[in-house]
C-alpha positions as CSV (number, residue, x, y, z in Angstrom):
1,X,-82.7,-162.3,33.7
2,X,-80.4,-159.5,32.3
3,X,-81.1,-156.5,33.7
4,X,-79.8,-154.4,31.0
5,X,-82.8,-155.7,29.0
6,X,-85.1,-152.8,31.0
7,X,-83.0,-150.4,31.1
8,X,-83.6,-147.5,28.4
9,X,-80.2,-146.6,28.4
10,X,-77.3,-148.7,26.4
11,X,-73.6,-147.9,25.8
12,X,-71.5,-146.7,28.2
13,X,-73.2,-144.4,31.0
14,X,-73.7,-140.9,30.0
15,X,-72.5,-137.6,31.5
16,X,-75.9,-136.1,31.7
17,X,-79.3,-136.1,30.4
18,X,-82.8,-134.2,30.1
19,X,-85.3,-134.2,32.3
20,X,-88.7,-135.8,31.2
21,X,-90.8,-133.8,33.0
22,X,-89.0,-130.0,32.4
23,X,-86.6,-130.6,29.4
24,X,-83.7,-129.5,31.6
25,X,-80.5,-131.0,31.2
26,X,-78.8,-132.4,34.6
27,X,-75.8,-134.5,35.7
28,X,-75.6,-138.0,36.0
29,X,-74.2,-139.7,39.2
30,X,-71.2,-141.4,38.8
31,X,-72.8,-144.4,40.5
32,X,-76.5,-145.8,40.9
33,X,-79.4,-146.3,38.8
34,X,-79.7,-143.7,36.4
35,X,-82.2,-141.2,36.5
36,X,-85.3,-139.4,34.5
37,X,-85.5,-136.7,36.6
38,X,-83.7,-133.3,37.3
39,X,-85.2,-133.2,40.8
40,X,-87.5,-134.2,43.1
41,X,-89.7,-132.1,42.1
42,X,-89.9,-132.7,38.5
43,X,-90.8,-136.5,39.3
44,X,-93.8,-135.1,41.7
45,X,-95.0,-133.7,39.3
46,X,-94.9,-136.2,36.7
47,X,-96.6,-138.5,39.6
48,X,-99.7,-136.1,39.9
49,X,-99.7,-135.6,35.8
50,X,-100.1,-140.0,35.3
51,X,-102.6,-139.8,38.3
52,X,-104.5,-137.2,36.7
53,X,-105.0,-138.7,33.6
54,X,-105.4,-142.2,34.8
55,X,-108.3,-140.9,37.0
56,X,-111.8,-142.3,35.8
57,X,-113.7,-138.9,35.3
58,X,-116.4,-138.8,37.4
59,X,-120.3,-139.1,35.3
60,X,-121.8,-135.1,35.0
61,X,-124.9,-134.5,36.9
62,X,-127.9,-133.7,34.4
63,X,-128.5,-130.5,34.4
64,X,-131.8,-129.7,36.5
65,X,-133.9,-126.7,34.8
66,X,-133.4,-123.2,36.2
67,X,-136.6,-122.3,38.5
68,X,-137.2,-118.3,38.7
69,X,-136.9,-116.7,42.1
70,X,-140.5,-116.3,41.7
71,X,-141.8,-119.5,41.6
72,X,-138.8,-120.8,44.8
73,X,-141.0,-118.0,47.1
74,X,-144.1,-118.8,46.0
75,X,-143.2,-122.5,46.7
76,X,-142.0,-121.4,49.9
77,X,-144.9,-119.4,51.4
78,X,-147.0,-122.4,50.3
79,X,-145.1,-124.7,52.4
80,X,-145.3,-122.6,55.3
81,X,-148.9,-121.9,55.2
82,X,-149.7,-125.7,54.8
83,X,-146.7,-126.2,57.6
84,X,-148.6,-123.6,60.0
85,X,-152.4,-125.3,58.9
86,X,-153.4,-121.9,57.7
87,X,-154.1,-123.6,54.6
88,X,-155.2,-127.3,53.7
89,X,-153.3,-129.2,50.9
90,X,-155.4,-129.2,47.6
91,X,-155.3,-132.3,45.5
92,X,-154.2,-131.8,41.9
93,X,-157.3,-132.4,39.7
94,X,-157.2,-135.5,38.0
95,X,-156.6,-135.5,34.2
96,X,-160.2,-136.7,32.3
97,X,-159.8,-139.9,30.7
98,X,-160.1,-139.9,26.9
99,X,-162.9,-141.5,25.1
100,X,-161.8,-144.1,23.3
101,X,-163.0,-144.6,19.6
């Protein structure tokens, strides 16, 4: 296998280059694999950039309807007056069944 195939750069090796992440131009090492980065930095945060958008998204909660402050008390005190037996839970009335025709 000839690794020149993966490499993005051909020709003779260059001098220097821009960075991928900040568009900064930077100096090439004389020796070694050639890289996309200016710094370590730069390749960080090209790191946490792929792994954000790779990320599945989680699914949104449904939004639950907005009870008034009035209601969450009176909800409350119920549930303390049936907690402390001063009260007796009432069962809903049952809807009428409809007459068929």
């Amino acid at each position: 296998m000839d690794l020149s195939d993966t490499s993005p750069h051909t020709g003779p090796r260059p001098k220097s280059l821009r960075c991928v992440q900040c568009n900064k131009w930077f100096k090439v090492k004389p020796v070694g694999a050639i890289g996309m980065y200016c710094s370590g930095k730069c390749k960080q945060a090209a790191f946490q950039m792929k792994v954000r958008l790779t990320r599945p998204k989680p699914e949104p909660k449904p939004k639950q309807p907005k009870v008034s402050l009035e209601d969450r008390v009176a909800m409350r005190v119920y549930q303390m007056l049936l907690d402390s037996n001063v009260i007796v839970p009432v069962d809903k009335p049952k809807p009428e069944p409809e007459d068929e025709q």
